[in-house]
C-alpha positions in Angstrom: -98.1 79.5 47.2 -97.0 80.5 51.0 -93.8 82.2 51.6 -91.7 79.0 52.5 -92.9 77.2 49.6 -91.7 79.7 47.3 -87.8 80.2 49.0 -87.6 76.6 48.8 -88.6 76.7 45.1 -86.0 79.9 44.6 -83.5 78.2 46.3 -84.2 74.8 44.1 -83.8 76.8 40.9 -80.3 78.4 42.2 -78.5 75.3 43.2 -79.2 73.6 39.9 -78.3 76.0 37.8 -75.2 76.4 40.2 -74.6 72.6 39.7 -75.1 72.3 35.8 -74.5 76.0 34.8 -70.8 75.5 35.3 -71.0 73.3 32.2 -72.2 75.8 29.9 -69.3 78.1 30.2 -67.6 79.1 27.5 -64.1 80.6 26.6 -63.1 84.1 25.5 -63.7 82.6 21.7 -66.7 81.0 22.3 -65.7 77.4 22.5 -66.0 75.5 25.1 -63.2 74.8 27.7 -60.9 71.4 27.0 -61.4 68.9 29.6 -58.7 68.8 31.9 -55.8 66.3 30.8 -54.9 62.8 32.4 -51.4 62.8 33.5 -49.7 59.1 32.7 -46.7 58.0 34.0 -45.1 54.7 34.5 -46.7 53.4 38.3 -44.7 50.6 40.3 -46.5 48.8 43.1 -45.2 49.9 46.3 -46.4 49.0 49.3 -45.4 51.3 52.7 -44.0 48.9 55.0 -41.7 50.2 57.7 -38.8 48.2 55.9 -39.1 50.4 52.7 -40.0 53.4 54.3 -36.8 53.0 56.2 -34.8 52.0 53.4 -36.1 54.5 51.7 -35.8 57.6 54.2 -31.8 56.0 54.6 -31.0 56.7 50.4 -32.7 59.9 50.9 -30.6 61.0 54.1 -28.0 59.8 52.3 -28.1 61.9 49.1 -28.9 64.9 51.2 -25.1 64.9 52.1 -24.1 63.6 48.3 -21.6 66.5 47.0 -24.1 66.8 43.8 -26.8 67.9 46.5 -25.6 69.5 49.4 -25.1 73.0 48.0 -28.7 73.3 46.6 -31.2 75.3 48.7 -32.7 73.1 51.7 -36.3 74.0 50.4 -36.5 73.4 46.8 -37.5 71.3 43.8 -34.1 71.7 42.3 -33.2 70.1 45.4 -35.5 67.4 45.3 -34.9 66.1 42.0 -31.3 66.1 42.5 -31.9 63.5 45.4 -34.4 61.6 43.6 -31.6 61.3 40.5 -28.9 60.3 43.2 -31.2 57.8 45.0 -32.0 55.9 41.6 -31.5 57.2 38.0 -32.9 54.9 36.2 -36.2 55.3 38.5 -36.2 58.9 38.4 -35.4 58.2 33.9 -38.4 56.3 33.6 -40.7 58.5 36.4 -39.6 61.9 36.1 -36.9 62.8 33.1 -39.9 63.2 30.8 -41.6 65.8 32.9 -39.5 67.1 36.0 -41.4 68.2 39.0 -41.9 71.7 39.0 -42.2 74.1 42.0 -45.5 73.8 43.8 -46.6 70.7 42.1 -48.2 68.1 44.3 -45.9 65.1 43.5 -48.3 62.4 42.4 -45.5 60.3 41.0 -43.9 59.6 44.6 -45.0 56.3 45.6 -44.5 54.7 42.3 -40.8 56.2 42.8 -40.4 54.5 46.1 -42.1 51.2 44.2 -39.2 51.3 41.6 -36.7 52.3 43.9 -37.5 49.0 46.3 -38.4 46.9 43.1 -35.0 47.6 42.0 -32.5 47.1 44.7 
């Protein structure tokens, strides 16, 4: 077999293992790894109009200044949540109470906030 042929054949082998190997692995006791979990939540539609985001951006300026608020650290989940809870509790009940946003966490959950938020007013 000439030289190229076999690199190509090398290089074949590698990436598949690479792309199925991963699926073999197993944990510290032997078992295999859980698959990760789905995260469900209650999802409103909510479409991104200039209206809403207005309306939106307005309650959140808005509950930036509330008294509950305005002492928490500018950067901040604790802040976050506390303007979510002012801007709607009963959205931020249903979307959040169950499992708070926790520093660092891509906030997945936003939109169908904002869809509840609109839904509701």
């Amino acid at each position: 077999m000439p030289r190229p042929a076999i690199l190509i054949f090398l290089c074949y082998i590698i990436l598949v293992k690479a792309a199925y190997g991963y699926k073999e692995l197993h944990g510290l006791n032997g078992k295999m790894f859980p698959k990760a979990a789905t995260f469900n939540f209650p999802e409103y539609a909510y479409k991104e109009t200039s209206k809403n985001e207005i309306t939106y951006h307005e309650l959140e300026v808005s509950c930036d200044q509330h008294v509950k608020c305005v002492n928490l650290s500018p950067v901040g989940v604790a802040k976050i949540n506390c303007i979510r809870q002012c801007i709607s509790p009963s959205c931020y009940q249903d979307i959040y109470a169950f499992n708070e946003l926790e520093e660092g966490e891509i906030d997945a959950r936003l939109n169908s906030f904002k869809g509840c938020v609109i839904q509701r007013m």
